[in-house]
N, C-alpha and C positions, 0 to 999 in steps of 0.2 A: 763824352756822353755815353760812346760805349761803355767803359768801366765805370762808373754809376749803375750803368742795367747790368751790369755780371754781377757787382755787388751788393745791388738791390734785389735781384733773385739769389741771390747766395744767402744772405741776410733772411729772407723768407723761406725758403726752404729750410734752413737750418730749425726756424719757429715752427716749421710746422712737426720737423722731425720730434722738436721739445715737447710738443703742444698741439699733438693730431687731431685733426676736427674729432675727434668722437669724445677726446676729453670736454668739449664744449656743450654748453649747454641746448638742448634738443627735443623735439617732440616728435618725434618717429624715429622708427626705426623700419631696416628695408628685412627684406627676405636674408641676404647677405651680410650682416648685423644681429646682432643680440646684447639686450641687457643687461647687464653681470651685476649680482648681489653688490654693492658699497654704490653704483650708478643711479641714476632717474633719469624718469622724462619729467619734463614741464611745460605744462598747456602752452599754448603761445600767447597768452592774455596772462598767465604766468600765477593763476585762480590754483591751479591742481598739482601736484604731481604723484609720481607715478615709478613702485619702484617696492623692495623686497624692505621688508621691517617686522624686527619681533616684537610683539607687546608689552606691558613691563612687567616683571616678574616672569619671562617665560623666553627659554629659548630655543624656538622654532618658530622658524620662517615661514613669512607669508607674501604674496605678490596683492600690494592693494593700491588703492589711491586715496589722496588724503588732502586735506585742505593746504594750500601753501602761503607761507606769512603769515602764521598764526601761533600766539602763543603755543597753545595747547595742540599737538598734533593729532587732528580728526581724523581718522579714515572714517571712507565712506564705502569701501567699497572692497571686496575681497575676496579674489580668488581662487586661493587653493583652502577654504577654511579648511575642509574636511580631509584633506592631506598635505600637513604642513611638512615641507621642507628640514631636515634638522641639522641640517649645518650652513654656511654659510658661501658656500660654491658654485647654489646654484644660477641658473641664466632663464631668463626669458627669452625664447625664438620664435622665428615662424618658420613652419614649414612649408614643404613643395606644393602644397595645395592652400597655404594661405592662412592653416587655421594657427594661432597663437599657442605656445606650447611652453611647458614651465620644463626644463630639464635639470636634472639632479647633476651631482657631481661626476657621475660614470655617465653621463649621455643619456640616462633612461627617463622616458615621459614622469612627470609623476601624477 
């Protein structure tokens, strides 16, 4: 029975080394955690998600939310219109006081 649980926690940890929860799919994120541009959240009803995408014809980024399981990809919703992103690096975080923060490639708000 021993060696069954050494093997079975060997076997899982190895999965997780593969395959770290953050690869998984998720709807928050902590203080300790951030977003990174190719990532999303997705609501837990699984209606939304939430996550960096350029429009067509245009490349700069933008932090929105958008319909999910749907042909057509709706956003509804967007963040940094008026200062897009223009490459593909950057991260959504929160900071020390809570408020949600888009940061570029060198760490700067934008």
């Amino acid at each position: 029975m021993a060696k069954f649980i050494r093997t079975f926690l060997f076997v899982v940890t190895e999965l997780l080394i593969v395959f770290p929860p953050s690869s998984l799919p998720t709807d928050t994120i902590t203080q300790f955690e951030s977003l990174r541009d190719g990532n999303t959240l997705v609501s837990e009803d699984e209606s939304f998600e939430m996550g960096f995408f350029s429009p067509s014809n245009n490349s700069n980024r933008y932090l929105g939310i958008w319909y999910k399981g749907i042909p057509v990809k709706t956003v509804v919703w967007v963040a940094n219109r008026e200062n897009p992103v223009k490459d593909n690096s950057s991260k959504l975080s929160i900071n020390s006081e809570g408020r949600l923060m888009i940061l570029s490639h060198n760490k700067t708000p934008v």
